[in-house]
Structure formats: structure tokens, C-alpha cells
C-alpha positions as CSV (number, residue, x, y, z in Angstrom):
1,X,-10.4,27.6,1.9
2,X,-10.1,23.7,1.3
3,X,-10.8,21.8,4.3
4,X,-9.6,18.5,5.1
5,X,-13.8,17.5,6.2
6,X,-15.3,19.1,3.6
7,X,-16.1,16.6,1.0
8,X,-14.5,15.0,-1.9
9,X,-15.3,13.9,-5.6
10,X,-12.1,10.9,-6.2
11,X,-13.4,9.9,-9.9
12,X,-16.3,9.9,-9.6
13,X,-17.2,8.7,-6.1
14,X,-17.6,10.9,-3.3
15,X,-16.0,10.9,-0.4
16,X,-17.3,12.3,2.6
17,X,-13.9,14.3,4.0
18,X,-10.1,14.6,2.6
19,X,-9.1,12.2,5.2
20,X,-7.6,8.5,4.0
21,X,-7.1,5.2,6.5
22,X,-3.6,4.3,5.0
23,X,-3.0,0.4,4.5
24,X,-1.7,-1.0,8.0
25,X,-0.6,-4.8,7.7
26,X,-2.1,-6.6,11.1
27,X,-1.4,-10.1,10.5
28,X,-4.8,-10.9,12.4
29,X,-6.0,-13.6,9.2
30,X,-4.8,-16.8,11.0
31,X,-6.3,-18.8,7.8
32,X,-5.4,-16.1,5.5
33,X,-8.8,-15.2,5.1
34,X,-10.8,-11.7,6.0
35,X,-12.8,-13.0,8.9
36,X,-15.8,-10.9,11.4
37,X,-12.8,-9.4,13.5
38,X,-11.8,-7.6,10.0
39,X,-15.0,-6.2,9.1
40,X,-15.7,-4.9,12.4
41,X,-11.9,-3.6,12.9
42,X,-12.8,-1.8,9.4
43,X,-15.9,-0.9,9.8
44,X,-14.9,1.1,13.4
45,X,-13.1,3.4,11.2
46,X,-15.1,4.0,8.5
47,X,-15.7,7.4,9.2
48,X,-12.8,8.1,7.1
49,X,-13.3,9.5,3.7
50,X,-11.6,6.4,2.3
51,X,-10.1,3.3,3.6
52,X,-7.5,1.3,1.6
53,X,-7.6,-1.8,2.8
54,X,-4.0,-4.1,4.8
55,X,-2.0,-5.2,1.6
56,X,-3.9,-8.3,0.8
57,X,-2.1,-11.0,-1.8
58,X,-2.7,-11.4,-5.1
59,X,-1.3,-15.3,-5.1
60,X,0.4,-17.6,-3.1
61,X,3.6,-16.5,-4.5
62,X,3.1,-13.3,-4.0
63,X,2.9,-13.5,0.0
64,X,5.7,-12.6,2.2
65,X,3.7,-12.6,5.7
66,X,1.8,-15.7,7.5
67,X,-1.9,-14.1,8.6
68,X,-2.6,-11.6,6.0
69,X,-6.0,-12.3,4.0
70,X,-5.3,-12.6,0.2
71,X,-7.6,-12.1,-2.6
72,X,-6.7,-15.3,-5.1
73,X,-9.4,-17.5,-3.6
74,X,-12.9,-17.8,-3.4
75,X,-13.0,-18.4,0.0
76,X,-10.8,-15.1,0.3
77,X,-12.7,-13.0,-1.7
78,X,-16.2,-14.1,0.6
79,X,-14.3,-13.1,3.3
80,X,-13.9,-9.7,2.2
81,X,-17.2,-9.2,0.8
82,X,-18.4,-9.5,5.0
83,X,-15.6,-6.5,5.1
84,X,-17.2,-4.3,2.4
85,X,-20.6,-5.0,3.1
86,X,-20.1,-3.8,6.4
87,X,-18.1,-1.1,5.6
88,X,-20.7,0.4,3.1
89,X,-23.3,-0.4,5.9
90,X,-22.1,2.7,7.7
91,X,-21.5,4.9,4.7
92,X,-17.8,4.6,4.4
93,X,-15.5,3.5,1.1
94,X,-12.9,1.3,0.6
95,X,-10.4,0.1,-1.8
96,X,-8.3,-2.8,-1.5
97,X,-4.4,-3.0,-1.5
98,X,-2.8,-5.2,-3.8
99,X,0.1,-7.0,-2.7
100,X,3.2,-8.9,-3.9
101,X,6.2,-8.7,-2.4
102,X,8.5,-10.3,-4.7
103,X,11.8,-11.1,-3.1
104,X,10.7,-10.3,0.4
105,X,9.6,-14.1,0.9
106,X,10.6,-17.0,2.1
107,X,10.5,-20.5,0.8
108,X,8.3,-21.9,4.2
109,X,5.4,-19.7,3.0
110,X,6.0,-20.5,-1.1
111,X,3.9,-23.4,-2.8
112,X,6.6,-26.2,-2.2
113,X,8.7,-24.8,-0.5
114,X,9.7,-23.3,-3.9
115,X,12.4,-19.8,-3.8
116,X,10.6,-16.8,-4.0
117,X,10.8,-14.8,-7.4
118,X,11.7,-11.5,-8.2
119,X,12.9,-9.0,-11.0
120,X,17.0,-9.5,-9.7
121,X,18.9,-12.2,-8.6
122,X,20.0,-9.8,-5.8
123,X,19.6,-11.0,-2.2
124,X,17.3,-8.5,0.2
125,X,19.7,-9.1,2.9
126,X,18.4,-6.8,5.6
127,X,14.7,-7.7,5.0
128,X,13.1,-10.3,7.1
129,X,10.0,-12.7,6.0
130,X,7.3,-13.5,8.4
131,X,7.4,-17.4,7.8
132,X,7.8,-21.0,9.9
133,X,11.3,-21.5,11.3
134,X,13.4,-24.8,11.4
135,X,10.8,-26.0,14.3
136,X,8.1,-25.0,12.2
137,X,6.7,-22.5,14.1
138,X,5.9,-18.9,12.7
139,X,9.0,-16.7,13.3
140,X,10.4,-14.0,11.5
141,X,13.1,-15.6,9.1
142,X,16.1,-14.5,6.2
143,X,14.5,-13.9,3.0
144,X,17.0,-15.8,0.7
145,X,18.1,-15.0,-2.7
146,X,15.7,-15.0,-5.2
147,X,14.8,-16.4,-8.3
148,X,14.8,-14.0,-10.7
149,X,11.4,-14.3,-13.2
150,X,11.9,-15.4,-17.0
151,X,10.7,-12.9,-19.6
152,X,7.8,-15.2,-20.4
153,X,6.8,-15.7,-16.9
154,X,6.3,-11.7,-16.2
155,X,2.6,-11.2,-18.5
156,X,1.7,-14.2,-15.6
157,X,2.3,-11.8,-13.2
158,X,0.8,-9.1,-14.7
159,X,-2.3,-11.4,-15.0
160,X,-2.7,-11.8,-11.8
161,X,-2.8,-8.6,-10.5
162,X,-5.8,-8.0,-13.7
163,X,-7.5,-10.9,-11.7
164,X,-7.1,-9.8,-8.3
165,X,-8.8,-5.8,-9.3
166,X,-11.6,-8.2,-10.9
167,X,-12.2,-10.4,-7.8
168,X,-11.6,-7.2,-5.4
169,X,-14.7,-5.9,-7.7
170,X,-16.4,-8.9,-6.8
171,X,-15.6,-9.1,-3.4
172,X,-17.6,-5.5,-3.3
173,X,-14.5,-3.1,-3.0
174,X,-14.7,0.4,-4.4
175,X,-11.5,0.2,-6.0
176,X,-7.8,-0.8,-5.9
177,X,-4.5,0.3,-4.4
178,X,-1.3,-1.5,-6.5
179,X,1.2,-1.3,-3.8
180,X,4.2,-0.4,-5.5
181,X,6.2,1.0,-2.4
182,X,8.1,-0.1,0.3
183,X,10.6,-2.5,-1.6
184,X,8.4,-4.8,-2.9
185,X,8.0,-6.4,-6.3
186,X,7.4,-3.1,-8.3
187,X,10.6,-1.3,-6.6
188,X,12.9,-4.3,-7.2
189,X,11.8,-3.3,-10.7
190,X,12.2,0.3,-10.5
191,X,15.7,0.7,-8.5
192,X,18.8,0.4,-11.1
193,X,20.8,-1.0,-8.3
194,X,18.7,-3.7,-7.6
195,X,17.6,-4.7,-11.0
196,X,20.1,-6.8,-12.5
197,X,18.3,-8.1,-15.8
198,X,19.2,-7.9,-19.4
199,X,15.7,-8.4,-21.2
200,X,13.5,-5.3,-21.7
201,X,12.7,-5.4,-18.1
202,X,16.1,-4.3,-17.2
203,X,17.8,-1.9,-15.6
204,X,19.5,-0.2,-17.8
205,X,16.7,1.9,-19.3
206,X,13.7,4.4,-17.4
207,X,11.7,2.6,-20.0
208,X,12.7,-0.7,-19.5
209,X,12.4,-0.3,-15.5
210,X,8.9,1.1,-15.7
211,X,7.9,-1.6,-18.1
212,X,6.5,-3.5,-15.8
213,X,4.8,-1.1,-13.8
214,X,2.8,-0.1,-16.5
215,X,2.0,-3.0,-17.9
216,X,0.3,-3.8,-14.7
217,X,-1.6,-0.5,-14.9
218,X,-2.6,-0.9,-18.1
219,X,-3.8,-4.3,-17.3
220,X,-5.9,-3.7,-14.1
221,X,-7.7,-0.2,-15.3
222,X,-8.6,-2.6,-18.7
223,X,-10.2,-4.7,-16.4
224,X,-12.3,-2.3,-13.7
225,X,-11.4,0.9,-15.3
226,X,-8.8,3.8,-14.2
227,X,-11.5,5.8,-11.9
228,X,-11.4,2.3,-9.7
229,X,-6.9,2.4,-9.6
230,X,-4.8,3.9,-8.1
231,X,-1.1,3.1,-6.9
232,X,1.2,3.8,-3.7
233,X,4.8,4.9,-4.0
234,X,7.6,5.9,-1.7
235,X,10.2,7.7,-3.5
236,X,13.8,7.8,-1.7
237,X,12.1,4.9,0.7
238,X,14.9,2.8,1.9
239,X,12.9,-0.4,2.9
240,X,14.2,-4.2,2.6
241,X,17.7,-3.6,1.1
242,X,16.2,-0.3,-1.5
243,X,19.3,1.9,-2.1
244,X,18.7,5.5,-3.2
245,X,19.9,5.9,-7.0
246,X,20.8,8.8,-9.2
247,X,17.5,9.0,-11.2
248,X,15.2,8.8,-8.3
249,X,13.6,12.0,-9.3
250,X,13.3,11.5,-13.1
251,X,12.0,7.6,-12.4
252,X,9.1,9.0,-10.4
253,X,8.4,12.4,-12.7
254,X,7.7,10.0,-15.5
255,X,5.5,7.5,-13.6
256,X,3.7,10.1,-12.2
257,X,3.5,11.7,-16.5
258,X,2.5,8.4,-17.3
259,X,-0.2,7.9,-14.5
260,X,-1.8,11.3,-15.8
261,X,-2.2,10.5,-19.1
262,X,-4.0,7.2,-17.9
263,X,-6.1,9.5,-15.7
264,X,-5.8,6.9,-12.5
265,X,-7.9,7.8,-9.1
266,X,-5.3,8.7,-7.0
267,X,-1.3,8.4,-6.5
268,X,-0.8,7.6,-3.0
269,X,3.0,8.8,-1.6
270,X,4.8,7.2,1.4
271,X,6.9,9.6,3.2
272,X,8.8,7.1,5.0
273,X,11.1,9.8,7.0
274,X,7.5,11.1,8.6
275,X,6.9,7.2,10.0
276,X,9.2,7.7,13.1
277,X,9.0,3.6,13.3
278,X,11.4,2.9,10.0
279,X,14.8,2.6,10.6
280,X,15.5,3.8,7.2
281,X,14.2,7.3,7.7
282,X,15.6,10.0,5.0
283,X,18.7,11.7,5.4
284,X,18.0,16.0,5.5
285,X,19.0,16.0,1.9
286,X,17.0,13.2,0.6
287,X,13.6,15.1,2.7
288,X,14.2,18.0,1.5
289,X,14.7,16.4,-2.1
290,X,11.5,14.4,-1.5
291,X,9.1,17.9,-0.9
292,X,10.9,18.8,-4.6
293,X,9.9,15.8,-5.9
294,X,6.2,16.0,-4.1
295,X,6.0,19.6,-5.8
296,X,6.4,18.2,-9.4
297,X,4.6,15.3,-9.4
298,X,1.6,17.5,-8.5
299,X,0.8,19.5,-12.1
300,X,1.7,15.7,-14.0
301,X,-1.2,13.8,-13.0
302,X,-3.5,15.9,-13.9
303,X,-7.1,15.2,-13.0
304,X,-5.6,12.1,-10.6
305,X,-5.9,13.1,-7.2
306,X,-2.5,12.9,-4.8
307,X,-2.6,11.4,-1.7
308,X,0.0,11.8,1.1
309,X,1.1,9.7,3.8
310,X,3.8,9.9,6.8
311,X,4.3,12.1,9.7
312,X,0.6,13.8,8.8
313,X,-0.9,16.3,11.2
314,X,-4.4,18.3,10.8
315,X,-2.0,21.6,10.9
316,X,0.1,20.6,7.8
317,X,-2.2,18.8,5.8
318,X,-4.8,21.8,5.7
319,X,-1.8,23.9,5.2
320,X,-0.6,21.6,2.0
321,X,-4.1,21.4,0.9
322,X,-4.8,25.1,0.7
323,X,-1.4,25.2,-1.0
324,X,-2.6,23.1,-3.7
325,X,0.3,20.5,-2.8
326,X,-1.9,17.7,-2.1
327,X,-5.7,16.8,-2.2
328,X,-5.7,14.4,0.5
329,X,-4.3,13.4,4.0
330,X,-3.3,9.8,4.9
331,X,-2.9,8.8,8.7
332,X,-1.7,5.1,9.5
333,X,-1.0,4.0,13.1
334,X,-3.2,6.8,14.6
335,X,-6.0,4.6,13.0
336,X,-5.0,1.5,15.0
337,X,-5.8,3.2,18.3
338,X,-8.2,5.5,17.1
339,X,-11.0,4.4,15.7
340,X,-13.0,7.7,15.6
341,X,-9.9,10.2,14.4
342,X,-11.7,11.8,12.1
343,X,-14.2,13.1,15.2
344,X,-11.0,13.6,17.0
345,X,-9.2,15.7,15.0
346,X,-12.7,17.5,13.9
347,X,-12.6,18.4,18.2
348,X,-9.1,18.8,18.6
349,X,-9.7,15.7,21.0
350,X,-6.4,14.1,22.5
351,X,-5.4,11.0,20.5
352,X,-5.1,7.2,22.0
353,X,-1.4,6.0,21.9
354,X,-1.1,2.5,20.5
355,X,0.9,-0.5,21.5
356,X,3.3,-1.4,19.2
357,X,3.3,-5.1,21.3
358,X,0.1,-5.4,19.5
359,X,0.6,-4.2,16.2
360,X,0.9,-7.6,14.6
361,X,-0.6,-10.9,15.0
362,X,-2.2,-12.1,18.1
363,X,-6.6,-11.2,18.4
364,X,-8.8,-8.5,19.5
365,X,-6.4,-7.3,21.8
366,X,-4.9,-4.2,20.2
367,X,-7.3,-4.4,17.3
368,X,-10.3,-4.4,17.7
369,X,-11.0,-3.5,21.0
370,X,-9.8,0.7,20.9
371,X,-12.8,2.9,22.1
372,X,-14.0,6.0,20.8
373,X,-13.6,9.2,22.6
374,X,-15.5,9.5,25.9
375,X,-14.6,12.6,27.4
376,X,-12.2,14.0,29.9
């Protein structure tokens, strides 16, 4: 029987239980730099099999948030380095998420105040940047509509994810997360409603809307190898203006065929209708389709392991373990007050409720300052 403590061999590096710290964006980085409030926030829960790190940036352009650390700068990549060296202090792992959110910008965080870019002219017009207002003072704002990327300027882009995984690397990570869910850049490729281009990144073709997806993947496992990647997804998500489309099902079987064949670490699924705090959770039919979906992308990848994420307990992750439907268990806000859940759920100890009042921005209030189980 497969037990979500027992150990766990992820490409090569062993993990020391089944259980995965999912990527939870804080916005504590006032200089957008990793900082000693970071490392120890990290290193409090790095009695998780693996952590994968907040989604840090991979250039200025590809920031949507004021306060997250990014990755493009030396200063940035020191920072982290005091994250991962404290981290593998205490025996845990930990890749790094990254991040760019294409379209889900605004022009008060861009280099010049310049639009932010994406793969469609198409306006998110539900999403909301966290920016500087008209006063100048950091404020959720309207992300405006984009400027949609030349052909030429996309192998840029794909560059600078290759030179983030190479400076994540060097900032001592483990490995990478591409964070291709939750609307962002990689979706505003995928989604046929949302991609509106003509070239051979358009939207008219499964080809042409993976294009880009894969040419990233291709790029970043060139640089720091495939047993270092792996990538986050959330099929039927419904994030920042993502309508569900007819080939949902087909787009993700053959990412998840081609992901196999480049034998990747680890394909990590968001199952946004488990995270009770979306607004866009799945209708019944779309759940129900998303288990389907969740069933076939399984015997595709192959030797890459499949993470999920969303409405996780101990109960139904050991259950989809054992049924071969998974290989590992993601938690995400349970990790913000609970620093120690994998000793928790080990004990069947009662969990801390968070504060959602804390859950972004602000200091060690609400971060860093959660206790360990004590007793009754």
C-alpha cells in the first residue's frame, strides 16, 4: 500500500514523503527581492517532501503583482540563494515557480509605463493587477488591453524563461515549476477563444497553440535538463477572463503526450473547483469532466510523475494514490497556517485556520509567525 509519508524518488532526487507545498503568492518582497522573512517562512515548512516555491518573475515584463521576488537580477537570485540554503539546511527540497503573467499586468508596474504584452489583443476584463493607482499608491487596478507580441519577439520570451531555470540553478534551487495555469501567459496561448493570432502561434491549430509551450520546455530542460522541470496546469480553470472551449480535453491529452516523451519531473494539476476561494469554481459537468481528463493524462507521461492540487485531504489523496491516479498530493493555504502539516496530518492533529486578511502583503503577521502544534 502507497503511503503518502513513505518516500519518493521524483527524477532522481528523493523526496522524503508524497506530500508537495503548492506555490502560494504572499506579496511579502517589498523590493521584489527574497529577503530573511522568506527563508525562514520556507524553511518552517520544509518538512514537506517538496516545496515549489511563490511564482517568482522571470523579467520585469513579465510581473503582474508589486512585492513578489523575481529571478532576472542578481540581486534577486542572492536573495533566494539565503531561501535554498536554508531550506536544504533542514533537509527539505525546493523548486522554483516560474512566472509571467502576460496580459494580467498593468502599465504602473511595466518598464515605462509600457502596455503589458500577450499572445491576443483580447482584454482580461475581469482580471485585476496588483499595481500603483492614479495617487500612486499600490492598489489593485484594471489590467488593460494588451499588446499582443510580434512573431520575432516570442524566441525573447522563450529566452528568458531558459535564463531564469539557469539562474534558479544558480540561486541553489532543486528545479523549476513553469507556471502554465491560472490564465497567465501560457493559457492566453492555449485557449482558442482567447488567442486571436494569425502566425503559427495562433489559434487556429492544437499545434500552433502549444507552440509556444513547447518551445519553452524544450528550451529550459536544454538548459538544466528535464529531471530539474516540471510544469503546472489547470485544465477547465476559469481564472482572469479563461473561457472553457471545445477541445479542452484533446489540448491537455497532447501536452501531457508531449511532456512524456520529454520525460519532465512532474506535471503539476490545479483543480480550481477544490480551492473553495475562486470564484470561478467548475460547474458539476466540467468536475466531473476534469476526473476524466485527470484519468488519461495519467498512462501519457510516462515515467513523469503527476502531482495534484485543490481541495486535497489525507483520505483522498491516499485513496487516489493507491489507485494509481496520482503520485503525489499538493496542499496550498493549509501551508500558510500550518507550518508543521505534514506532522499534523501524520497525527491526525487539528489544523490551524488561516486569515485570509493576511494572505497578501503586509509582514510577519500571518506569515511567518504560525506555530507548530502544541497540544490540546
Amino acid at each position: 500500500m502507497k503511503d503518502i509519508f513513505d518516500a519518493f524518488n521524483l527524477s532522481g532526487i528523493v523526496l522524503k514523503n508524497r506530500i508537495v507545498m503548492a506555490p502560494l503568492t504572499r506579496a511579502r518582497a517589498l523590493r521584489d527581492i527574497a529577503d530573511e522573512h522568506t527563508a525562514l517562512y520556507y524553511t518552517q515548512r520544509a518538512t514537506a517532501g517538496l516545496i515549489v516555491s511563490e511564482g517568482t518573475s522571470i523579467s520585469r515584463e513579465g510581473q503582474g503583482y508589486l512585492f513578489n521576488p523575481g529571478i532576472f537580477t542578481a540581486e534577486q537570485i542572492t536573495g533566494w540563494r539565503l531561501t535554498t540554503n536554508s531550506v536544504h539546511s533542514v533537509g527539505g527540497r525546493i523548486f522554483a515557480q516560474l512566472w509571467h503573467v502576460g496580459r494580467v499586468s498593468h502599465p504602473s508596474i511595466q518598464e515605462g509605463g509600457r502596455l503589458p504584452v500577450s499572445a491576443t489583443s483580447k482584454q482580461a476584463t475581469t482580471a485585476k493587477a496588483f499595481g500603483y493607482d492614479e495617487s500612486g499608491k499600490p492598489s489593485p487596478v484594471d489590467t488593460p488591453p494588451p499588446r499582443p507580441l510580434a512573431t520575432k519577439e516570442i524566441a525573447r520570451i522563450v529566452e528568458d524563461f531558459a535564463q531564469a531555470a539557469d539562474n534558479a540553478i544558480h540561486a541553489g534551487f532543486d528545479g523549476i515549476e513553469i507556471h502554465g495555469a491560472n490564465g497567465y501567459l501560457f493559457e492566453q496561448f492555449m485557449n482558442p477563444l482567447v488567442n486571436d493570432r494569425t502566425d503559427c502561434y495562433s489559434g487556429t491549430t492544437l499545434a500552433n497553440r502549444l507552440r509556444f509551450t513547447l518551445e519553452v520546455i524544450d528550451a529550459v530542460t536544454s538548459r538544466i535538463g528535464a529531471e530539474r522541470v516540471g510544469i503546472r496546469i489547470s485544465p477547465y480553470g476559469k481564472l482572469f477572463d479563461m473561457p472553457h472551449y471545445p477541445e479542452i480535453e484533446s489540448t491537455y491529452i497532447e501536452l501531457c503526450r508531449e511532456i512524456g516523451m520529454r520525460g519532465l519531473a512532474y506535471v503539476h494539476v490545479m483543480n480550481q473547483s477544490g480551492y473553495s476561494r475562486l470564484d470561478s469554481a467548475l460547474e458539476p459537468e466540467a468536475e466531473s469532466g476534469f476526473y476524466k481528463l485527470l484519468r488519461q493524462m495519467k498512462p501519457l507521461l510516462q515515467q513523469t510523475a503527476l502531482i495534484l492540487a485543490g481541495g486535497m485531504t489525507r483520505a483522498r489523496a491516499e485513496q487516489m494514490i493507491a489507485d494509481n491516479i496520482i503520485d503525489l498530493v499538493a496542499f496550498g493555504a493549509s501551508y500558510i497556517s500550518n507550518p508543521d502539516l505534514v506532522a499534523r496530518l501524520q497525527n491526525n492533529w487539528p489544523l490551524t485556520p488561516a486569515d485570509p486578511n493576511s494572505f497578501y502583503g503586509g509582514g510577519a503577521e500571518g506569515y511567518i509567525d504560525y506555530a507548530p502544534y502544541a497540544g490540546s
